[in-house]
C-alpha positions as a printed NumPy array, in Angstrom:
array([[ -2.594, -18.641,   3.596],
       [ -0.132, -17.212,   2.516],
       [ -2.554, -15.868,   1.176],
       [ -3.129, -15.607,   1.087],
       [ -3.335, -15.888,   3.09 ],
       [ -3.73 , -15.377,   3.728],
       [ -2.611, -11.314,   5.505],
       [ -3.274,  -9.032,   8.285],
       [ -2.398,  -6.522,  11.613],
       [ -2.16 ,  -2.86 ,  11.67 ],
       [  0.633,  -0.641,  12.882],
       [  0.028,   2.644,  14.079],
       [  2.109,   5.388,  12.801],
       [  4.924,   3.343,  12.015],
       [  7.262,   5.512,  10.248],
       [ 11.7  ,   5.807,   8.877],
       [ 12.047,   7.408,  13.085],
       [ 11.621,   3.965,  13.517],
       [ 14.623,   2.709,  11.42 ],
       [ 16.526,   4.859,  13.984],
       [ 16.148,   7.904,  11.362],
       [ 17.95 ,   6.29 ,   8.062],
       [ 16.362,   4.785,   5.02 ],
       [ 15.339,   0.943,   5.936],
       [ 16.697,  -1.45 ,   3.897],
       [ 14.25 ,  -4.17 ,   1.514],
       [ 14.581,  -6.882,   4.926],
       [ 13.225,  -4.534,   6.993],
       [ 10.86 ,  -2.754,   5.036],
       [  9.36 ,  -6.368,   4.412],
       [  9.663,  -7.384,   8.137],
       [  7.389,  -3.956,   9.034],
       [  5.204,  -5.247,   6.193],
       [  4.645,  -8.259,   7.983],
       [  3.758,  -6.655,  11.379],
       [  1.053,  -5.046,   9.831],
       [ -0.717,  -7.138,   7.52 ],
       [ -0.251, -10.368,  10.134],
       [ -1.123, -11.189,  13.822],
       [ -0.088, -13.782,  15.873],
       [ -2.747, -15.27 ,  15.203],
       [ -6.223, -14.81 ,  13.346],
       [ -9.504, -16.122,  12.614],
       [-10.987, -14.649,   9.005],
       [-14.393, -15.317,   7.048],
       [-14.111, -14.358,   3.301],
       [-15.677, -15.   ,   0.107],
       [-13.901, -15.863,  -3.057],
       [-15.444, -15.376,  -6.584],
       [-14.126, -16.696,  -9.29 ],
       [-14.456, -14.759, -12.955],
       [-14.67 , -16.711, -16.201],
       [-16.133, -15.564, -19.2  ],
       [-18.499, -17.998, -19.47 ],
       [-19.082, -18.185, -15.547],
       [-18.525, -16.75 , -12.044],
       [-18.916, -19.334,  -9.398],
       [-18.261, -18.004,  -5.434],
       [-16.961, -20.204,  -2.494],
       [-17.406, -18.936,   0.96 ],
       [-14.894, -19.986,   3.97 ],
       [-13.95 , -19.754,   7.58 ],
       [-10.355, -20.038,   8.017],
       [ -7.615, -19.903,  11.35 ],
       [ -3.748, -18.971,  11.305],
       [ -1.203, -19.342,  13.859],
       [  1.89 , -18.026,  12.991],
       [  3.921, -19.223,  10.332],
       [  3.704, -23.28 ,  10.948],
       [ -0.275, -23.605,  12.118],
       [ -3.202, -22.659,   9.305],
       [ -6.857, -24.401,   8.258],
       [ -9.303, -23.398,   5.934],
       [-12.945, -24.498,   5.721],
       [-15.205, -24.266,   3.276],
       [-18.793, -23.513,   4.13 ],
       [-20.207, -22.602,   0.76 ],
       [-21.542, -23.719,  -2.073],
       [-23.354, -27.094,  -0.96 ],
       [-21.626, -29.336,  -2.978],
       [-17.632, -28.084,  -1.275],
       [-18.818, -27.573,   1.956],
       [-16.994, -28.596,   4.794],
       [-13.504, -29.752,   2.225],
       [-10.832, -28.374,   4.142],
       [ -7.157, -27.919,   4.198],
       [ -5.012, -28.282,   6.944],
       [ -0.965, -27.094,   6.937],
       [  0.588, -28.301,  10.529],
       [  4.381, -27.396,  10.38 ],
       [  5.671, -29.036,   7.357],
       [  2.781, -31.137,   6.287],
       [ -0.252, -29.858,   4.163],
       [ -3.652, -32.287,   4.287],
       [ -7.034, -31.763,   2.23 ],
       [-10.092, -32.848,   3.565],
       [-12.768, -34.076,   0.849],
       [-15.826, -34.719,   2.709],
       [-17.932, -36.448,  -0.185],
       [-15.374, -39.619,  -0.255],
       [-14.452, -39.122,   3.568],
       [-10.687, -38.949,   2.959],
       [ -7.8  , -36.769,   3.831],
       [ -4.872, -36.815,   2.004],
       [ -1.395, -35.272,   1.952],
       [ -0.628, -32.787,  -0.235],
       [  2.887, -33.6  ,  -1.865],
       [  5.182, -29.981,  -2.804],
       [  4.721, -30.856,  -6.731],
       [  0.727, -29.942,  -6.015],
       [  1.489, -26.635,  -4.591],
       [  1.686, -24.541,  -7.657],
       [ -1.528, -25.861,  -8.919],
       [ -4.744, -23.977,  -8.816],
       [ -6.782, -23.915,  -5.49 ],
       [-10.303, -24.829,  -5.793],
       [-10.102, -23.515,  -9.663],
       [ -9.255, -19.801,  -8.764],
       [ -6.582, -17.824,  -9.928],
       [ -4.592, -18.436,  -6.16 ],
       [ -2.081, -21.674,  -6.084],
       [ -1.748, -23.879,  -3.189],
       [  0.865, -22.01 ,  -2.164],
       [ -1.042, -18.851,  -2.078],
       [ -3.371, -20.293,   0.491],
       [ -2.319, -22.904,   2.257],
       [  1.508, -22.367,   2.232],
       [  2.583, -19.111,   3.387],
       [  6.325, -18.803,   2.309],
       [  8.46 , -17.015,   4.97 ],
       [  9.343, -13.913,   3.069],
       [ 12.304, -12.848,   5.391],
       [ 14.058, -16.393,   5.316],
       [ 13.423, -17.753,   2.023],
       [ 13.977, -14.806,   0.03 ],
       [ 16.952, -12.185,  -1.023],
       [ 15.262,  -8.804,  -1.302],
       [ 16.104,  -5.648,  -3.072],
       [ 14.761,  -2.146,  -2.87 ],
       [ 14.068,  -1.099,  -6.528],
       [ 12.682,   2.462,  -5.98 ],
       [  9.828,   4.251,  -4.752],
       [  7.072,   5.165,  -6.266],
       [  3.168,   6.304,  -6.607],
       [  0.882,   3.374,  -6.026],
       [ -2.79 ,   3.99 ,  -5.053],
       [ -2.846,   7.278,  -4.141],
       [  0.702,   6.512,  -2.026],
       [  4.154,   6.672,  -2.484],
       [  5.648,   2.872,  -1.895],
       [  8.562,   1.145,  -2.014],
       [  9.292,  -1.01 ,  -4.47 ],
       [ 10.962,  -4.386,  -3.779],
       [ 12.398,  -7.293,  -5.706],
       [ 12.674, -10.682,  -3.926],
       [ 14.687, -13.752,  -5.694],
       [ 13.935, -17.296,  -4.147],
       [ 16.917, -18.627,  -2.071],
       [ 18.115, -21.589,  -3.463],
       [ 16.264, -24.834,  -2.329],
       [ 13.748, -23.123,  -1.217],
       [  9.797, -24.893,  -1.891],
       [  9.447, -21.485,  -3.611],
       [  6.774, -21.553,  -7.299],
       [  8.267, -18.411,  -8.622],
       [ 10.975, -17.098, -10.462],
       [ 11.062, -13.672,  -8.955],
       [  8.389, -11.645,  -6.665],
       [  8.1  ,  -7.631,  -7.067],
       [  6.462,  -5.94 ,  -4.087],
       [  4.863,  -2.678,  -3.226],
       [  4.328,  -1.517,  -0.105],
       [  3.397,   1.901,   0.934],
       [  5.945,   4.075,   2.89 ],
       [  3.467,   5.479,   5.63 ],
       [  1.525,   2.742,   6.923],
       [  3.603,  -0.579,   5.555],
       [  0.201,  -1.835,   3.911],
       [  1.047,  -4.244,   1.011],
       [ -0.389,  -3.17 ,  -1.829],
       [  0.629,  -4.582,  -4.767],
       [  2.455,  -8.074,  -6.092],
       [  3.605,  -9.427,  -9.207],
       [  4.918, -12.833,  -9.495],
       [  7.005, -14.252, -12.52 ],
       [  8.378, -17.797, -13.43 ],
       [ 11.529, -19.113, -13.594],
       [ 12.423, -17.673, -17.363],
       [ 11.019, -14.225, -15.878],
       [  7.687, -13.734, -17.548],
       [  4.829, -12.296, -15.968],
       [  2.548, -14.794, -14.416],
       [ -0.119, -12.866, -12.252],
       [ -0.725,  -9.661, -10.458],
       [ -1.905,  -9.257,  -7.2  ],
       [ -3.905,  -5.829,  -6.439],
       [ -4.607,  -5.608,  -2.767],
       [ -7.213,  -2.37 ,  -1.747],
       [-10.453,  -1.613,  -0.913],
       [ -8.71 ,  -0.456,   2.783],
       [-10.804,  -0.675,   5.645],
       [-11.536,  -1.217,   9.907],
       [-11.47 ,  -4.712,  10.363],
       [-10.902,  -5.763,  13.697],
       [ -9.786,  -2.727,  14.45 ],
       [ -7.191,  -2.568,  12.131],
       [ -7.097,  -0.401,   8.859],
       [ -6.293,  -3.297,   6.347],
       [ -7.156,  -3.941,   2.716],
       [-10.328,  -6.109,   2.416],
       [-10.273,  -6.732,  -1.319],
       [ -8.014,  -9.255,  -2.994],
       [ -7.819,  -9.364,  -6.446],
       [ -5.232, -11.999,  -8.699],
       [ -5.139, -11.186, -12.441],
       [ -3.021, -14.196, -15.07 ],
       [ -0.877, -11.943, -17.092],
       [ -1.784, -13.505, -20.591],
       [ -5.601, -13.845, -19.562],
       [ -7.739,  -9.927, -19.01 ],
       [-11.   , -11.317, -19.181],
       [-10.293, -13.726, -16.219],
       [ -9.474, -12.729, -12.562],
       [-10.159, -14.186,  -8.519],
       [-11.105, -11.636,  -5.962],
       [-11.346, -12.727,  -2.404],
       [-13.289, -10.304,   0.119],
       [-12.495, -10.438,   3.73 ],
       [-15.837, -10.223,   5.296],
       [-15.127, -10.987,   9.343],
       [-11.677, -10.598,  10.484],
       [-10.263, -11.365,  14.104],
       [ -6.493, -10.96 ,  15.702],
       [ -4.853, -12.231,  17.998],
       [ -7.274, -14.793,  18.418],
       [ -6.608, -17.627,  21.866],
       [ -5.986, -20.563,  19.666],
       [ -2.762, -23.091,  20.098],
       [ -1.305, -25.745,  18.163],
       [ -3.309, -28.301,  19.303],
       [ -6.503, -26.79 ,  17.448],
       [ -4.361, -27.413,  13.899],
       [ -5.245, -31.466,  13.848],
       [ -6.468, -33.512,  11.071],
       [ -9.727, -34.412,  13.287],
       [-10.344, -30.753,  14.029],
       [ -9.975, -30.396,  10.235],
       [-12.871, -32.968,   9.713],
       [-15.425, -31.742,  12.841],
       [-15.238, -27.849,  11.443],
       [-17.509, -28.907,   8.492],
       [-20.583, -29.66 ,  11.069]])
């Protein structure tokens, strides 16, 4: 979830001895990024509130990640979007709407649209892009970020890949490989949204940012922060959990 995910696994005292002594390049800073902040697999509950300036409206959720091809979300709260779900199994995405009873299959053109009305797209949440394979990456610099010095990296779409942005910038800090920071632009390269990732904490034993927060660019008074409130890794789940009628019975 891609997110969104998705997001999450710590590394303990990873640091350049481990690049054999010499400066790593942007592939492998990413790839250590990825150790840390993901697990094999994971089980999460989190709460996402939604910031409008006439409004704030939260939605609570359980969701489940294996690997890169296996993720389902659930929604347990409010009422009236409880138990809509969303299912990605390989290269097929399906949402669950439990008030008509119907799942349906999300088509690529959807993914860039907002999920649930928050500031995260489809792709943020249900689609997590492979950021080794369908990216070329660049170290910019390094620099101060939260208290720590990061690194800095640009990462261009490859060509035909399902990617919603124009170019992604990346920071990541240099001592622990926590990402903290991402901006993502569109095709003309204009500032869509930024990504602030903190609030670093134990969750499942793991020192991890808890807070997720997505700003628009063109839109201060509006912003989505997701709070990870229960976090698992490594969880004993296999493929065969990621179904559409597993999607359905996780509501109950």
């Amino acid at each position: 979830m891609k997110i969104i995910s998705g997001i999450i696994v710590s590394v303990f005292a990873l640091t350049l001895s481990s690049f054999g002594g010499e400066e790593p390049d942007a592939a492998q800073i990413i790839d250590r990024m990825e150790k840390v902040m993901r697990g094999d697999s994971s089980y999460a509950e989190m709460t996402m509130r939604i910031e409008r300036p006439r409004y704030q409206r939260e939605v609570s959720m359980r969701s489940w990640l294996k690997g890169r091809d296996y993720s389902m979300i659930v929604i347990t709260a409010p009422a009236r979007d409880r138990g809509t779900a969303y299912l990605m199994r390989e290269n097929d995405i399906w949402n669950f709407d439990p008030r008509i009873e119907r799942t349906i299959r999300l088509p690529s053109s959807m993914m860039a649209q907002s999920w649930m009305g928050s500031d995260f797209t489809n792709d943020d949440l249900v689609r997590d892009s492979n950021l080794i394979d369908d990216y070329e990456h660049r170290l910019l610099r390094t620099e101060a970020y939260q208290d720590r010095e990061c690194y800095v990296i640009e990462m261009i779409p490859r060509p035909d890949t399902p990617i919603v942005w124009g170019k992604v910038k990346m920071w990541i800090s240099e001592d622990d490989y926590l990402q903290l920071r991402v901006e993502n632009y569109d095709q003309q390269g204009e500032l869509v949204n930024t990504m602030t990732l903190d609030q670093i904490k134990m969750l499942g034993g793991r020192e991890i940012p808890s807070r997720i927060t997505v700003v628009p660019a063109d839109k201060d008074d509006e912003r989505t922060i997701l709070t990870y409130d229960k976090l698992e890794f490594d969880i004993d789940i296999d493929a065969g959990f990621f179904t559409q009628a597993n999607m359905q019975r996780q509501r109950q």
